[in-house]
Every structure is written in C-alpha cells, then in structure tokens.
C-alpha positions in Angstrom: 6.5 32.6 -33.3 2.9 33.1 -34.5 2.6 29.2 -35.1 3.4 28.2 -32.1 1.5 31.1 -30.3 -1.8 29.9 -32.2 -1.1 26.3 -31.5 -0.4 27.1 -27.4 -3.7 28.8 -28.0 -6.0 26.3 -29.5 -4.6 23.4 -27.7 -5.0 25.1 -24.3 -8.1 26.3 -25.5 -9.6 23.1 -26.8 -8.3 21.7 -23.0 -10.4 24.4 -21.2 -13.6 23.5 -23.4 -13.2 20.1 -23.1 -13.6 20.2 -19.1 -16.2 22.7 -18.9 -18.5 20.7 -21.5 -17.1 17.2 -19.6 -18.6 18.6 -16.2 -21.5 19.5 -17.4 -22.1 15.7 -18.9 -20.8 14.5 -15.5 -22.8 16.2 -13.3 -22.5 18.0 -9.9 -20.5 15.3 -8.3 -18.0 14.2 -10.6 -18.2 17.1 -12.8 -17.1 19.5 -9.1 -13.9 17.3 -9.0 -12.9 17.7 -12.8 -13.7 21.3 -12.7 -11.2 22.1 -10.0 -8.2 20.6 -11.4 -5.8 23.4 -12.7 -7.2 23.7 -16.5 -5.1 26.6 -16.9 -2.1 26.7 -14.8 -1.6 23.1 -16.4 -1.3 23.9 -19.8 0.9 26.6 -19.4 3.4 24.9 -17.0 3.2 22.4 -19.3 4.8 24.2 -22.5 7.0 26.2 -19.6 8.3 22.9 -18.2 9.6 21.9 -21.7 10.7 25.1 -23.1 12.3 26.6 -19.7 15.2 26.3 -17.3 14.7 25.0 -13.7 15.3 28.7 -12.3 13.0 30.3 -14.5 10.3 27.4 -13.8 10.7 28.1 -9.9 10.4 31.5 -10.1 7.5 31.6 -12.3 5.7 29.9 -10.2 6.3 31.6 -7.1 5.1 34.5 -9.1 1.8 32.6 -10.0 1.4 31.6 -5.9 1.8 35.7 -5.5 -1.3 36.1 -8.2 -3.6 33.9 -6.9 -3.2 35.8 -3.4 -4.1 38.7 -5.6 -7.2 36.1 -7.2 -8.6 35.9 -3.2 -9.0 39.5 -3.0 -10.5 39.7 -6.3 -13.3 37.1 -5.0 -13.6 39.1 -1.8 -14.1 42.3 -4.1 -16.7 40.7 -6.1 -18.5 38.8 -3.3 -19.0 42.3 -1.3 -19.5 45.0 -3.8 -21.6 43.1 -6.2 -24.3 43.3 -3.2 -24.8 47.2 -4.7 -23.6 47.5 -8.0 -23.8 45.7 -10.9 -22.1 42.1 -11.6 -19.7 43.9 -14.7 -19.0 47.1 -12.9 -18.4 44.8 -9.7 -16.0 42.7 -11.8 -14.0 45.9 -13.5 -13.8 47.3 -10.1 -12.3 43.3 -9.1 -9.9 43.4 -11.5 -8.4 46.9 -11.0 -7.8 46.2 -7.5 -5.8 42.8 -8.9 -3.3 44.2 -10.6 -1.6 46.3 -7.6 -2.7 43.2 -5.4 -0.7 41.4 -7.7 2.6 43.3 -8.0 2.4 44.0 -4.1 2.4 40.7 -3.5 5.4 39.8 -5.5 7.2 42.1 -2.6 5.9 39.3 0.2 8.9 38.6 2.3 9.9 34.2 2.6 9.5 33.3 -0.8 7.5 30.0 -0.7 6.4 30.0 3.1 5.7 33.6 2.9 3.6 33.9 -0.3 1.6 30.4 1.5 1.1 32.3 4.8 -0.1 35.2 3.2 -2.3 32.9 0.8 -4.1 30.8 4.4 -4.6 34.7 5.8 -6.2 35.6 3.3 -8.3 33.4 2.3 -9.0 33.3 6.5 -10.5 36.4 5.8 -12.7 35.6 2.9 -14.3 33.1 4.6 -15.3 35.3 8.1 -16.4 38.3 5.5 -18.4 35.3 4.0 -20.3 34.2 7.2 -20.8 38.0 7.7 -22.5 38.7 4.8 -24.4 35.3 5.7 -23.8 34.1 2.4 -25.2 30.6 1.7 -23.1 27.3 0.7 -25.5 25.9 -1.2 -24.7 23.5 -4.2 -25.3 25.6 -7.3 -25.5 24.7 -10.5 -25.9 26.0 -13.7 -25.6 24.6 -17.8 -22.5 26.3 -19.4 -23.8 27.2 -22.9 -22.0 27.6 -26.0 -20.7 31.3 -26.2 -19.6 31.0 -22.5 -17.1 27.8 -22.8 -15.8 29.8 -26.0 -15.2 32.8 -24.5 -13.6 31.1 -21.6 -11.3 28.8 -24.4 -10.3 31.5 -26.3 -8.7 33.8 -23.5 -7.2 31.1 -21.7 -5.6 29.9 -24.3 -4.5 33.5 -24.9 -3.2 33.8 -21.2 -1.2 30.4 -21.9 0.3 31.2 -25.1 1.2 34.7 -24.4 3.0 33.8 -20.5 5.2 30.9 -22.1 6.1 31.8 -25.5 6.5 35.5 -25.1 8.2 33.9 -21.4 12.3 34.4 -22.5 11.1 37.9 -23.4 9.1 39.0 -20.5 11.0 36.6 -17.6 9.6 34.3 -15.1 7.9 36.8 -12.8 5.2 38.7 -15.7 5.0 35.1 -16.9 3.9 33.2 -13.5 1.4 36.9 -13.0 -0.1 35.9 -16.3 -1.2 32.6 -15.6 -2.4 34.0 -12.3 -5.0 36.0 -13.8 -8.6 35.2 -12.7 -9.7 34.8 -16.0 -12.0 31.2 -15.2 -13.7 32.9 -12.0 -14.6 36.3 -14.2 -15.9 34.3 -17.0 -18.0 32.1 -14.7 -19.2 35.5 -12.6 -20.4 37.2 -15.9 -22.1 34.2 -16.9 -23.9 33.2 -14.1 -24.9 36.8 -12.8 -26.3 37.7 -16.2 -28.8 34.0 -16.4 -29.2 33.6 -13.2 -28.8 37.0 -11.7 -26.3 38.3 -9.1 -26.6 36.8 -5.9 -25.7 33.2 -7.7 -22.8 34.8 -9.2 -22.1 35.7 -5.6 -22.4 32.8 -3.9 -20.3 30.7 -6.6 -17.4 33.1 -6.6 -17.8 32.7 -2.6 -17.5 29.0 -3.0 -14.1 29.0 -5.3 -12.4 30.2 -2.6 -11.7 27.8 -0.7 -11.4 25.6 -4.0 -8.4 27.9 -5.0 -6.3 25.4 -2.5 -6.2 22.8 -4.9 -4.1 24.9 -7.4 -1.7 26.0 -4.3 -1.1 22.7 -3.9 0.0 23.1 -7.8 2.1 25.4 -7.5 3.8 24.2 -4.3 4.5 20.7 -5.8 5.7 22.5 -8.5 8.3 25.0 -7.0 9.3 22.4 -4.5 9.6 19.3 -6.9 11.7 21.4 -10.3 15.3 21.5 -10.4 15.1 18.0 -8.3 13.3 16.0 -10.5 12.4 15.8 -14.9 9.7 18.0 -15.6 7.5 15.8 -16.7 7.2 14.2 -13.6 7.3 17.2 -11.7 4.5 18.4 -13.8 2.7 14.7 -13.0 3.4 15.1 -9.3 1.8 18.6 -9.5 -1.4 17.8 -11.5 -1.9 14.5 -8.8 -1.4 16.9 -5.8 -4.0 19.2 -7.1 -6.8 16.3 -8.2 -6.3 15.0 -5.1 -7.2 18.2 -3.4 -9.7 19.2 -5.6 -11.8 15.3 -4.5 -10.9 16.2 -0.8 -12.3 19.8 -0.7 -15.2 18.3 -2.5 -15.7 15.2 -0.5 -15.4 17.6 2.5 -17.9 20.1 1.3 -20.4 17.2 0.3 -20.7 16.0 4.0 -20.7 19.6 5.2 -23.6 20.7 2.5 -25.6 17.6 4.0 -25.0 18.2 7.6 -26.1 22.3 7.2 -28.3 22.3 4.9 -31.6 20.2 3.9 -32.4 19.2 -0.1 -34.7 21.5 -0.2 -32.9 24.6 0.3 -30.0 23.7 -2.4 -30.1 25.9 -5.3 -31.0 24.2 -8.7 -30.7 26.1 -11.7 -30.2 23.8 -14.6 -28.0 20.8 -15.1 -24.7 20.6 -14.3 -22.3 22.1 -12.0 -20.2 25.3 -12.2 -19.7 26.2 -8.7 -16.9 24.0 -7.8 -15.1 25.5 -10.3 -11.2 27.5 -8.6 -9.3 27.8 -11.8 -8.2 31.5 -11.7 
C-alpha cells in the first residue's frame, strides 16, 4: 500500500507542477484556461475510476459537489475577514468553518439537483458580498516560484493518494470530502498575500469563485455519465466538460474585463497568471 500511495502521490504531484509552471510559460490568456481545468479532482477520479465500483464512484462524487459548496464559503470567509486580520489567521479561520460546512452539506436534501442548487445560491451570494465590499475584477497576475508549486505538488498529491487508496477503507463519502478540500485556493492565498500583500490575495480568491463552475461541471458529468458508460470515457467526458467551461468563463471574463475596466487600471504584478486559477 505504501508503493502505490507514494506513486498516486508523485504522479499527481508531478500533474499539479506541471500546470502551474505551464501557465506561467503560457501567459495570462492561455495559461487562465489551463489553470482552471480540475488538476486535482482529475487525478484522483482518475485512479478512483479504475480501482472503484460505479456506486462508490457516484457517491464520491456527490460528496465532492457537497465540498466545494463548503470551498464557496471558504472563499467568502477569506474574501471578508482577510479585510482585518491577517491572510494566515484569515485562512485558519477559512478552513475551520469548512469542515462543518462540509459535513452539513452532505445532509442537503435532492442529491445531485439539491447539492447544484445549493452550489448556484451560494456562489449568488459570494458574488453580491463581492460588489459590496466593491472588490475589483481586475486581471491579476503573479510568477509562481519554486517552493510555492512544491508545496502545492506535494499536498495534492497527498489529498489524491490518501482519498482513493485509503478509499475501500474510508467509503465514498470521506473520499469525495477529501478531494473537495480547498487545498489549490489556500496555497495560492498564502502565496500571493505574503509577495504581494493581502488585498491581491483577496481579489484572486474573489475571482475563483466563479471559476469553481468549471469543476461542477466535473463532477456533474461525472455522477451523471458512471454506471452508464466505461470510466475512461466517463472520466474523458468529464475533463472536456470542465475545459470547455473553464475557456467560456474565461472568454466571458475577457470581454467583461475590457468593457469595465481600462488597461490602465489592471493589476500587474509579474509574469504570468494565477488568478484564473478554481481548483479547490
């Protein structure tokens, strides 16, 4: 079992490293669309799809749908307390209040429709506390440097090796919570609010919000689409239905960045883009 946990582990980590140093090289525009495919959720549905039952797939991802309702309020928590305190006492106080969020939302009546309703309120939400707080939409970007993609490797990979080989042990729901886990979002917060201080940080967890639909689209695809079909192909279908929400989100905030705002109020802070960046 340790083999194949430290394989899961590299190979997903190795995956996450690979994209973040790949947008970075590919700049804001193409780099935005790479970044907000699911680098996480799609490694460890991956190994799930091959190692699990059709039932256990299902309801591991309904779990996962649950967590990233959970992954909204921990972006709403960020975005409004990190306007007082300070971006890791901000993020503690993020991820405490995901873990309840979490398992309270594994209680949501409907199953699929209800976990999706409860995912479009929330994120409602987020974006009027957003135009509250008057928080801009600018395009940020930032370098990633060397510690930051390896701390962001190492505990994804951890997350993915831990839900789906320790999976048939801990059953589908811990599993699909695990993968849920905002662990791309607080690695990009930390980074960015300790170079480029907090109010970046803020307005870049703001922005993922919104980018977070490309990995419901995942997951829908997903719990619709096994049992039905191979899971390869299931897990194909799922990856193209996020891409192509991730280029349609961006496309969209593109024309809206140009409309609302002029050049020279864009925030430039390096080379390459982290903002677009969803992946719990």
């Amino acid at each position: 079992m340790i083999q194949l946990l430290l394989i899961k582990l590299l190979a997903t980590a190795g995956i996450v490293m690979f994209v973040a140093l790949s947008v970075g090289r590919l700049g804001p525009r193409l780099g935005g669309i790479l970044a907000g495919t699911p680098v996480i959720l799609g490694p460890g549905y991956f190994f799930m799809l091959r190692e699990q039952s059709a039932d256990f797939v299902q309801q591991a991802v309904l779990s996962t749908l649950q967590a990233l309702v959970a992954t909204l309020l921990f972006t709403v928590c960020f975005v409004v307390s990190a306007a007082r305190r300070s971006s890791l006492h901000s993020l503690a106080l993020s991820s405490l209040l995901w873990v309840p969020g979490a398992l309270l939302f594994t209680r949501l009546p409907g199953e699929l429709v209800g976990v999706v309703v409860a995912f479009l309120a929330v994120l409602a939400l987020a974006e009027g506390i957003n135009r509250r707080l008057r928080l801009g939409q600018p395009v940020v970007v930032a370098s990633a440097g060397w510690f930051d993609l390896l701390l962001r490797g190492l505990l994804a990979g951890t997350l993915v090796s831990l839900a789906t080989t320790l999976a048939a042990r801990s059953g589908p729901a811990l599993s699909g919570i695990i993968l849920g886990f905002p662990v791309g979002i607080l690695t990009i917060a930390w980074a960015l609010s300790e170079r480029y201080g907090v109010e970046v940080a803020r307005m870049t967890v703001s922005m993922t919000q919104r980018g977070m639909l490309s990995l419901l689209a995942f997951c829908v695809v997903s719990y619709l689409c096994v049992g039905h079909l191979p899971g390869m192909l299931v897990f194909a279908l799922s990856l193209s239905a996020s891409m192509t929400t991730s280029f349609l989100l961006f496309m969209f905030s593109l024309w809206r960045a140009r409309r609302l705002y002029p050049s020279h109020q864009r925030l430039s802070v390096g080379e390459s883009s982290v903002a677009a960046d969803p992946e719990p």
